[in-house]
C-alpha positions, 0 to 999 in steps of 0.5 A: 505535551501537557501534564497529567494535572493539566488534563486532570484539571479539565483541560478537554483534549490535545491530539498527539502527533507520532510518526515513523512506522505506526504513524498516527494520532493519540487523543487525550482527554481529561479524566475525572479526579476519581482516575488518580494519576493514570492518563490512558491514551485512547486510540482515534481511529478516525486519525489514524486512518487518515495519517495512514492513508497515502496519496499517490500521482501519475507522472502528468498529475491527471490520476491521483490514487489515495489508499491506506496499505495494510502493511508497509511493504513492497512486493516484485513481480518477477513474472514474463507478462511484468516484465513486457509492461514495464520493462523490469519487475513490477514493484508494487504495495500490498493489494487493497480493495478500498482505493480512492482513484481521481481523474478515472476518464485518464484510467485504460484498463487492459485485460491481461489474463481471464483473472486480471487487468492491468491500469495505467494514464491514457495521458502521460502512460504511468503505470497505475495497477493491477488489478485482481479480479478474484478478489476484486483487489489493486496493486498499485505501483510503489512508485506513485508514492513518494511516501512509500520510499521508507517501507520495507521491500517484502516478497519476491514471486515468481523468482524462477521467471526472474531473468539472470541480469538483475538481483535484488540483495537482502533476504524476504519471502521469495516465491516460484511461479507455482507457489504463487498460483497455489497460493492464490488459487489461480492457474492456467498460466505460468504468469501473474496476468 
């Protein structure tokens, strides 16, 4: 890292590299001699976004997913309809609006309730999302993220469809089917769609 001198004396930028939970960029740029010793670190939001912003993959490699999470967390899905399409809880990231998703000719969408699809690779079978139409909003599948492997496991929902051979330890959030569908403001099912 250069010295405040050195940035005082005219030297014009360095980004900062910084990782672990709020992974991103600082830039810092000279400032006048009339700034004294204080150097401010300013924010590059442009940097920020794209060191945010993770990159996931289908088991075959035809469907690439890039989304920046809006926390870094991971949420189970203990509902009936979950469990038939995977086989266990569907482990997902915080839904997003804004993905970016390659190979979308490799992408079936299957329409599981009147509020929600569910996505996955024609090819290889990876589960890819679910897809909430209220909100226009994906779920990915935490496991496409290899980047995904240091967030913090968040929310249980529909923890009174969970079934008695699996538990989860540790504590955070853990909703009932009913607490679910109030929140979101959906209903006519005791299952996530």
């Amino acid at each position: 890292m250069r010295s405040a001198e050195a940035c005082k004396a005219g030297e014009t930028e360095q980004r900062i590299h910084f990782g672990g939970r709020h992974r991103g960029f600082w830039k810092l740029t000279s400032l006048p001699p009339s700034a004294g010793d204080a150097i401010m670190g300013v924010r590059d939001e442009e940097s920020d976004m794209a060191a945010d912003r993770i990159e996931g993959k289908c088991l075959c490699g035809a469907v690439t997913v890039r989304m920046t999470p809006p926390q870094p967390h991971v949420e189970a899905c203990h509902c009936g309809m979950c469990r038939r399409w995977g086989g266990g809880p569907f482990l997902s990231l915080k839904m997003v609006t804004n993905p970016q998703m390659e190979g979308s000719d490799y992408i079936a969408r299957y329409p599981s309730s009147d509020w929600a699809e569910r996505g996955f690779c024609k090819k290889c079978g990876t589960h890819i999302f679910y897809y909430y139409k209220p909100a226009a909003s994906y779920s990915f599948t935490a496991g496409l993220f290899d980047s995904a492997g240091g967030f913090q496991f968040a929310e249980e929902i529909f923890i009174d469809d969970k079934p008695d051979y699996y538990d989860f330890a540790g504590q955070r959030e853990r909703l009932t089917g009913q607490e679910v569908m109030a929140k979101f403001g959906v209903g006519g099912s005791d299952e996530a769609g």
